[in-house]
C-alpha positions, 0 to 999 in steps of 0.5 A, a space after each residue: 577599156 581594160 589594159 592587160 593588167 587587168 584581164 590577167 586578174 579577170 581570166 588567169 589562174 582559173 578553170 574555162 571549160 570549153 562548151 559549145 552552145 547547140 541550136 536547141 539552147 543546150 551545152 555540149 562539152 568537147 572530150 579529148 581522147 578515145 579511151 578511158 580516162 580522157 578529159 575534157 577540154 579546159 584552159 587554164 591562163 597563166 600570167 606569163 602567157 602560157 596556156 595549161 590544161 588542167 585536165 586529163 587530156 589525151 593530147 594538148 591541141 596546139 591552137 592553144 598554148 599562149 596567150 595574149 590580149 589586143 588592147 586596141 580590139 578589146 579581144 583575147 588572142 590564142 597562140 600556137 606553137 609557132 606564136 602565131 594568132 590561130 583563135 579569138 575570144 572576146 572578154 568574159 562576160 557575166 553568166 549563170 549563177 555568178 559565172 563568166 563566159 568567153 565568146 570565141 570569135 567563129 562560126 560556131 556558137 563556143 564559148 570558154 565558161 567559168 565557174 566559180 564554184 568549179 575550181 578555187 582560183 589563185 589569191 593576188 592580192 592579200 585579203 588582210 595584212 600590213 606592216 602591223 597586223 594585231 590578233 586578240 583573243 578574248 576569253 569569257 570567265 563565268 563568274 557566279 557571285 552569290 549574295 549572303 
Protein backbone atom coordinates (compact mmCIF):
# COMPACT_ATOMS: atom_id res chain seq x y z
CA UNK A 1 0.00 0.00 0.00
CA UNK A 2 1.46 3.37 -1.02
CA UNK A 3 1.00 6.61 1.67
CA UNK A 4 0.56 10.11 0.08
CA UNK A 5 4.36 10.62 0.11
CA UNK A 6 4.59 8.34 -2.32
CA UNK A 7 1.79 8.81 -5.11
CA UNK A 8 2.74 12.56 -4.79
CA UNK A 9 6.45 11.38 -6.38
CA UNK A 10 4.57 9.03 -8.78
CA UNK A 11 1.62 11.37 -10.16
CA UNK A 12 2.89 15.42 -9.34
CA UNK A 13 4.54 17.59 -11.60
CA UNK A 14 3.91 15.88 -14.67
CA UNK A 15 1.46 16.04 -18.22
CA UNK A 16 -1.95 13.57 -17.77
CA UNK A 17 -3.92 13.96 -20.68
CA UNK A 18 -7.30 12.94 -20.65
CA UNK A 19 -8.45 10.09 -23.04
CA UNK A 20 -11.18 8.28 -23.22
CA UNK A 21 -10.95 4.55 -24.77
CA UNK A 22 -13.75 3.59 -27.49
CA UNK A 23 -15.27 0.30 -28.19
CA UNK A 24 -13.01 -0.26 -31.23
CA UNK A 25 -9.97 -0.18 -28.66
CA UNK A 26 -8.86 3.60 -30.06
CA UNK A 27 -8.37 7.18 -28.13
CA UNK A 28 -10.03 9.96 -28.27
CA UNK A 29 -8.92 13.07 -26.77
CA UNK A 30 -11.49 15.62 -24.88
CA UNK A 31 -10.85 19.60 -26.34
CA UNK A 32 -12.14 22.31 -24.38
CA UNK A 33 -13.49 25.18 -26.31
CA UNK A 34 -15.06 26.14 -29.94
CA UNK A 35 -12.62 28.38 -31.18
CA UNK A 36 -9.13 28.28 -32.54
CA UNK A 37 -6.57 27.75 -30.15
CA UNK A 38 -8.53 25.78 -27.67
CA UNK A 39 -6.46 22.89 -25.72
CA UNK A 40 -7.17 19.75 -24.58
CA UNK A 41 -7.87 18.58 -21.51
CA UNK A 42 -4.87 17.78 -19.48
CA UNK A 43 -4.01 17.85 -15.54
CA UNK A 44 -1.07 18.76 -14.17
CA UNK A 45 -0.74 17.60 -10.11
CA UNK A 46 0.66 19.87 -7.55
CA UNK A 47 2.06 18.98 -4.23
CA UNK A 48 0.13 21.25 -2.49
CA UNK A 49 -3.24 19.72 -3.70
CA UNK A 50 -3.81 21.94 -6.36
CA UNK A 51 -4.85 20.95 -9.92
CA UNK A 52 -3.17 23.23 -12.98
CA UNK A 53 -3.86 23.05 -16.58
CA UNK A 54 -1.09 23.03 -18.50
CA UNK A 55 -3.09 23.63 -21.63
CA UNK A 56 -4.85 26.35 -23.50
CA UNK A 57 -8.06 25.61 -22.26
CA UNK A 58 -11.29 27.67 -23.04
CA UNK A 59 -12.49 27.23 -19.22
CA UNK A 60 -11.25 25.38 -16.31
CA UNK A 61 -13.78 22.43 -15.36
CA UNK A 62 -14.59 22.80 -11.78
CA UNK A 63 -14.62 18.80 -11.17
CA UNK A 64 -10.90 19.30 -11.02
CA UNK A 65 -9.20 21.74 -8.89
CA UNK A 66 -7.67 19.71 -6.07
CA UNK A 67 -6.46 16.81 -5.17
CA UNK A 68 -5.94 14.10 -2.82
CA UNK A 69 -5.33 10.53 -1.97
CA UNK A 70 -7.49 7.78 0.43
CA UNK A 71 -5.07 5.99 1.71
CA UNK A 72 -7.27 3.19 3.07
CA UNK A 73 -9.21 2.61 -0.65
CA UNK A 74 -5.74 3.01 -2.68
CA UNK A 75 -7.58 5.58 -4.91
CA UNK A 76 -6.94 9.24 -5.88
CA UNK A 77 -9.77 11.96 -5.23
CA UNK A 78 -10.64 14.87 -7.49
CA UNK A 79 -12.11 18.01 -5.73
CA UNK A 80 -14.16 20.85 -6.80
CA UNK A 81 -14.50 24.20 -6.11
CA UNK A 82 -16.32 23.61 -2.87
CA UNK A 83 -13.58 20.33 -1.77
CA UNK A 84 -16.07 18.23 -2.35
CA UNK A 85 -15.34 14.66 -3.86
CA UNK A 86 -16.82 15.02 -7.71
CA UNK A 87 -14.32 11.88 -9.45
CA UNK A 88 -12.31 9.10 -8.70
CA UNK A 89 -9.32 7.50 -10.19
CA UNK A 90 -7.41 4.66 -9.51
CA UNK A 91 -3.35 4.66 -9.13
CA UNK A 92 -1.50 4.86 -12.23
CA UNK A 93 -0.54 1.87 -13.65
CA UNK A 94 2.25 0.84 -16.26
CA UNK A 95 1.17 1.51 -19.97
CA UNK A 96 2.53 1.91 -23.78
CA UNK A 97 6.29 2.53 -24.05
CA UNK A 98 7.03 3.40 -20.65
CA UNK A 99 4.11 5.42 -19.95
CA UNK A 100 1.21 5.25 -17.06
CA UNK A 101 -2.36 5.19 -17.03
CA UNK A 102 -4.82 6.48 -14.31
CA UNK A 103 -8.23 4.50 -14.47
CA UNK A 104 -11.02 7.22 -13.59
CA UNK A 105 -13.50 5.29 -11.50
CA UNK A 106 -17.07 5.81 -14.16
CA UNK A 107 -19.08 4.16 -16.72
CA UNK A 108 -17.31 5.34 -19.30
CA UNK A 109 -13.87 3.65 -20.51
CA UNK A 110 -11.09 7.37 -19.11
CA UNK A 111 -8.46 7.17 -18.53
CA UNK A 112 -5.68 10.20 -17.60
CA UNK A 113 -2.32 9.02 -19.37
CA UNK A 114 1.32 9.91 -19.00
CA UNK A 115 3.99 10.08 -21.08
CA UNK A 116 7.28 10.30 -20.53
CA UNK A 117 8.33 11.55 -23.65
CA UNK A 118 5.67 14.09 -23.41
CA UNK A 119 6.69 16.59 -21.12
CA UNK A 120 9.89 16.90 -18.74
CA UNK A 121 8.92 16.23 -15.22
CA UNK A 122 10.21 18.27 -11.91
CA UNK A 123 13.52 16.75 -10.51
CA UNK A 124 13.07 15.91 -6.46
CA UNK A 125 15.51 14.76 -5.41
CA UNK A 126 19.13 15.77 -6.42
CA UNK A 127 20.86 13.07 -8.93
CA UNK A 128 24.37 13.85 -7.67
CA UNK A 129 25.47 16.06 -4.66
CA UNK A 130 26.84 15.90 -0.94
CA UNK A 131 28.67 17.71 1.46
CA UNK A 132 31.62 17.51 -0.90
CA UNK A 133 31.33 17.00 -4.59
CA UNK A 134 34.75 16.79 -6.63
CA UNK A 135 35.20 17.47 -10.31
CA UNK A 136 38.33 16.48 -12.17
CA UNK A 137 39.46 17.54 -15.36
CA UNK A 138 41.67 15.67 -17.29
CA UNK A 139 43.80 16.72 -20.27
CA UNK A 140 45.82 14.25 -22.82
CA UNK A 141 49.20 15.81 -23.76
CA UNK A 142 50.45 14.26 -27.20
CA UNK A 143 53.99 13.90 -26.84
CA UNK A 144 55.98 12.74 -29.71
CA UNK A 145 59.40 11.18 -28.64
CA UNK A 146 61.78 10.43 -31.36
CA UNK A 147 64.82 8.37 -30.89
CA UNK A 148 68.24 9.19 -32.17
Amino acid sequence: MLNKEEVKDLICDRFWKYREITPKKTFTTLFIGTKAGSGMLALCFRRNGRITFPTNVAFEPDEYRYWDFDEDTQEIVFLNNQNQISRRAKLPVRWFGGGFKMQLISDKNEVFSHEPHVDKYAIKKRIIGGPTCFFVHVAFMNLNYSKT
